[in-house]
C-alpha positions in Angstrom: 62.5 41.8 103.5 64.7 40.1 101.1 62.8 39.5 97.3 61.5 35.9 95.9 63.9 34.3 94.6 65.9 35.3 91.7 69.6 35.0 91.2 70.6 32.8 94.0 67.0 30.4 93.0 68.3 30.1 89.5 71.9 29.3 90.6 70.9 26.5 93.5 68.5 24.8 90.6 70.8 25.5 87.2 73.9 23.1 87.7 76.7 24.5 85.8 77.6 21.7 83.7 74.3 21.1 82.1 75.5 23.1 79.1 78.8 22.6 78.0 78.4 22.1 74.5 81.6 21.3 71.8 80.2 21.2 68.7 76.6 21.7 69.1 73.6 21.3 71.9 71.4 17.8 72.2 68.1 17.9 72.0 68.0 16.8 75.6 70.4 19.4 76.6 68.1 21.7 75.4 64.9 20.1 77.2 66.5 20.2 80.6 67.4 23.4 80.2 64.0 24.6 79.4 62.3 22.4 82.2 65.0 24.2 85.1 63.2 27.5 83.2 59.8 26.8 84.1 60.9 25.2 87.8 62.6 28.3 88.3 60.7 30.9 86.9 58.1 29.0 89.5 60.1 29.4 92.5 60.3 32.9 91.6 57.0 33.6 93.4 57.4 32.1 96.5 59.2 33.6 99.2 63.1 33.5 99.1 64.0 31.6 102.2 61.3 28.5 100.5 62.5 29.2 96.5 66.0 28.4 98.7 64.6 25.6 100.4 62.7 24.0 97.3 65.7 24.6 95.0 67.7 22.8 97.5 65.5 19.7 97.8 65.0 19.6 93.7 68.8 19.8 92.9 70.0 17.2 95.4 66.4 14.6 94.9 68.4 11.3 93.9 70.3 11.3 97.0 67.4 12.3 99.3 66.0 9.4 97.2 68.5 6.9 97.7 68.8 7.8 101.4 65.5 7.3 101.8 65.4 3.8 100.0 68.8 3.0 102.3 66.5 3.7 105.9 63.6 1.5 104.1 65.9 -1.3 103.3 67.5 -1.6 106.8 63.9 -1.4 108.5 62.3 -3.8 106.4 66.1 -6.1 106.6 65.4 -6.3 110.5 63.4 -8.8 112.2 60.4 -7.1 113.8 61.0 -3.4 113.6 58.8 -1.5 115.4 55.6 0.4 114.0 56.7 4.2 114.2 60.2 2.8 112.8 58.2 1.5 109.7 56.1 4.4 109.3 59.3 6.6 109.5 61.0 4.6 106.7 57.6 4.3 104.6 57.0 8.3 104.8 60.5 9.0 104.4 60.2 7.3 100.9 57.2 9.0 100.0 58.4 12.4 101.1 61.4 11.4 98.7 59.0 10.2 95.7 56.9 13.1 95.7 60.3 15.2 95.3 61.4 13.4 92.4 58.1 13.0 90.9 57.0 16.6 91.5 57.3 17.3 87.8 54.5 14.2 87.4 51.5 14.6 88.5 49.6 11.5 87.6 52.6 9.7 88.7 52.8 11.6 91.7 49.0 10.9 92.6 49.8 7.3 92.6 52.8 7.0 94.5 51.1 8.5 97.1 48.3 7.0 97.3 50.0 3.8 97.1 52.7 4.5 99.5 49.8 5.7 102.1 47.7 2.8 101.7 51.1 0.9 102.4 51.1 2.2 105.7 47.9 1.6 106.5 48.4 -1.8 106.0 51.2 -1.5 108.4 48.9 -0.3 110.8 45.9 -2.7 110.0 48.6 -5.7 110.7 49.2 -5.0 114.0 45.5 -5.0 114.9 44.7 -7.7 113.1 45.7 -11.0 111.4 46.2 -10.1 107.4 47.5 -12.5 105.1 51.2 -11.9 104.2 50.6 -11.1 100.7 48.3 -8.3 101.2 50.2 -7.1 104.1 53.5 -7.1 103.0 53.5 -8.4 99.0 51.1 -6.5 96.4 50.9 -2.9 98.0 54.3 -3.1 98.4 55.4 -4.3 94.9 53.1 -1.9 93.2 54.8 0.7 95.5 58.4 -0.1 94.5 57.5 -1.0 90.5 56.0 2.5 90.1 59.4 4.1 91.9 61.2 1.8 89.7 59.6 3.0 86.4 59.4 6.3 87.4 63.2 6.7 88.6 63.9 4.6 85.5 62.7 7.3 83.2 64.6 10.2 84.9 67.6 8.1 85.0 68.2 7.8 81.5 67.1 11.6 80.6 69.3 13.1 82.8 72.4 15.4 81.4 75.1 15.5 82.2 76.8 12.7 84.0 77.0 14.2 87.5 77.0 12.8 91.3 73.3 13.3 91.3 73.0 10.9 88.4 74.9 8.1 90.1 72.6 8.4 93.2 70.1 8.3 91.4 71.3 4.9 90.0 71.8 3.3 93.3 68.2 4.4 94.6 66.9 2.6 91.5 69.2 -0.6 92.4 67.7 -0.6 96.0 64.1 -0.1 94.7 64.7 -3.6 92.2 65.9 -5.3 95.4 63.2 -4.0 97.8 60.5 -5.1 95.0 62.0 -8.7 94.4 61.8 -9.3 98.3 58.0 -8.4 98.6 57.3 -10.7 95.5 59.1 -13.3 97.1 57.2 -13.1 99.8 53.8 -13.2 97.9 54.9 -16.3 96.5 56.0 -17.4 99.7 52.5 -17.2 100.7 50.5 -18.2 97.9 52.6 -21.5 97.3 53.5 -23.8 100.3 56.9 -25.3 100.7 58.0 -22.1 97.8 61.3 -21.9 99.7 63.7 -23.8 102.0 65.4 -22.7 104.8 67.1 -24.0 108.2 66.0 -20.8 109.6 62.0 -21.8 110.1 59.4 -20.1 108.6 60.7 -17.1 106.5 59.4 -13.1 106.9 59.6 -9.9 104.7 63.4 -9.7 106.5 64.3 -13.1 105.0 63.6 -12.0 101.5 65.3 -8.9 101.9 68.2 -10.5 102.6 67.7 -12.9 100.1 66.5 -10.4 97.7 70.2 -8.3 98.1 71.9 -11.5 97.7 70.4 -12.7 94.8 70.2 -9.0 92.9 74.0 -9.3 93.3 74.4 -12.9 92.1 76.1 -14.1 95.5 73.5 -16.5 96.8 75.0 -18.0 100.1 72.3 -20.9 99.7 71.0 -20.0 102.8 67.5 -19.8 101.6 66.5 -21.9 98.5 64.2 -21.1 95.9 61.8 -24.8 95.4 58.8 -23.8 93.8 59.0 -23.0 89.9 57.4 -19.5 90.3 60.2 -18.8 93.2 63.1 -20.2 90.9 61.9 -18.4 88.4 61.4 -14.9 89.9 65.2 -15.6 91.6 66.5 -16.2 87.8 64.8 -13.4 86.9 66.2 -10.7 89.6 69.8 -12.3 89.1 69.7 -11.7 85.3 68.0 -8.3 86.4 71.0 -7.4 88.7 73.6 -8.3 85.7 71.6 -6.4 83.0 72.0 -3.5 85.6 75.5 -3.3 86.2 75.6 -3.2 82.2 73.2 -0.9 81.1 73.9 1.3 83.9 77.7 2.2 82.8 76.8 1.8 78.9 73.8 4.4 79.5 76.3 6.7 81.6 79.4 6.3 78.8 76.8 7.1 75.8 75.7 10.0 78.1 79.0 11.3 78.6 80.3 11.1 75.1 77.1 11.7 73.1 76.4 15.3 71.7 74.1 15.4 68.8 74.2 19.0 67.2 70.4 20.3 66.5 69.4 20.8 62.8 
């Protein structure tokens, strides 16, 4: 019978470079630090094989994240996927969210709520005719802004610079993208004619694509934005997708050179 876990929890949570301190310790250092305390000092009473497990699934959570967001984004990017493919990619997110978010647990509540209700709406759709923007537009949006806000948070309070950091970031790029494409399909509801395309009438796939595109400033021209509240939610998301690219490396410099010694 091997004991809870101890050394080997402490080691699989605590990342080595956390500290590494030159002329004195942040402030945020110093708050990570104490938060891997408490996580691990709760592991502690669970069995070892689950302290393992749990340790595991909290030290690696931005790329079980961003994988997660990855499936979701080629489900919801392919024309008529099948149900138990969209409830896969839906609870594989969740799953994801709760692991991040474990730490939050009004935040938590929400996201799962949300993400639930999300695939009950998957569900409902099949048995009966909803309207695209409460099928596929304002559950989802809510869904992905509170991911979003949530990932945005741990983003920029994570120390040091690591892999796990730079995951992180990408989840939170395919998050903006997968939020832009169910707005654009709420407008694409709400307002006739919001959008042109030599495609026919445009689905949740369309704007995923169109959603990507845009987030990365390509636009093919494929797809055109014609109404004013589609123009400007596409200017938006473009500007968003610049800002990004900008913040992103000037947050992950600063965190990299930045050491402020504690009084």
């Amino acid at each position: 019978m091997h004991p809870p876990g101890t050394a080997l929890t402490r080691w699989l949570i605590f990342n080595p470079t956390v500290l590494k301190p030159k002329a004195g310790v942040s402030a945020c250092d110093v708050l990570q630090d104490r938060q891997r305390q408490v996580m691990a000092a709760k592991l502690e009473f669970l069995p070892r094989e689950l302290a393992v497990t749990s340790a595991y699934l909290l030290r690696y959570r931005f790329r079980l994240l961003f994988a997660s967001c990855v499936l979701l984004t080629i489900v919801f990017g392919w024309p008529h996927p099948p149900l138990w493919l969209q409830w896969t990619a839906l609870a594989f997110l969740i799953v994801a969210s709760m692991n991040t978010l474990r730490h939050k647990g009004v935040m938590l509540s929400i996201a799962v709520m949300l993400g639930i209700a999300n695939m009950g709406l998957v569900l409902l759709e099949k048995l009966i005719d909803l309207p695209a923007p409460l099928s596929d537009g304002f559950g989802l949006i809510a869904f992905f802004l509170l991911v979003v806000y949530a990932l945005f948070n741990r983003v920029i309070h994570e120390r040091p610079v690591t892999s796990e950091l730079l995951y992180g970031l990408l989840a939170l790029y395919l998050a903006l993208a997968l939020a832009f494409a169910a707005a654009f399909h709420v407008i694409n509801g709400v307002f006739s004619n919001a959008f042109a395309s030599a495609h026919g009438p445009l689905q949740l796939h369309d704007f995923v694509y169109y959603s990507l595109v845009t987030l990365t400033t390509v636009g093919y021209g494929d797809i055109q934005a014609l109404a004013p509240a589609a123009r400007l939610l596409a200017g938006a998301e473009a500007v968003v997708g610049v800002m990004f690219i900008a913040v992103a490396v000037a947050r992950s410099l600063m965190l990299m050179s930045d050491v402020e010694p504690l009084d």
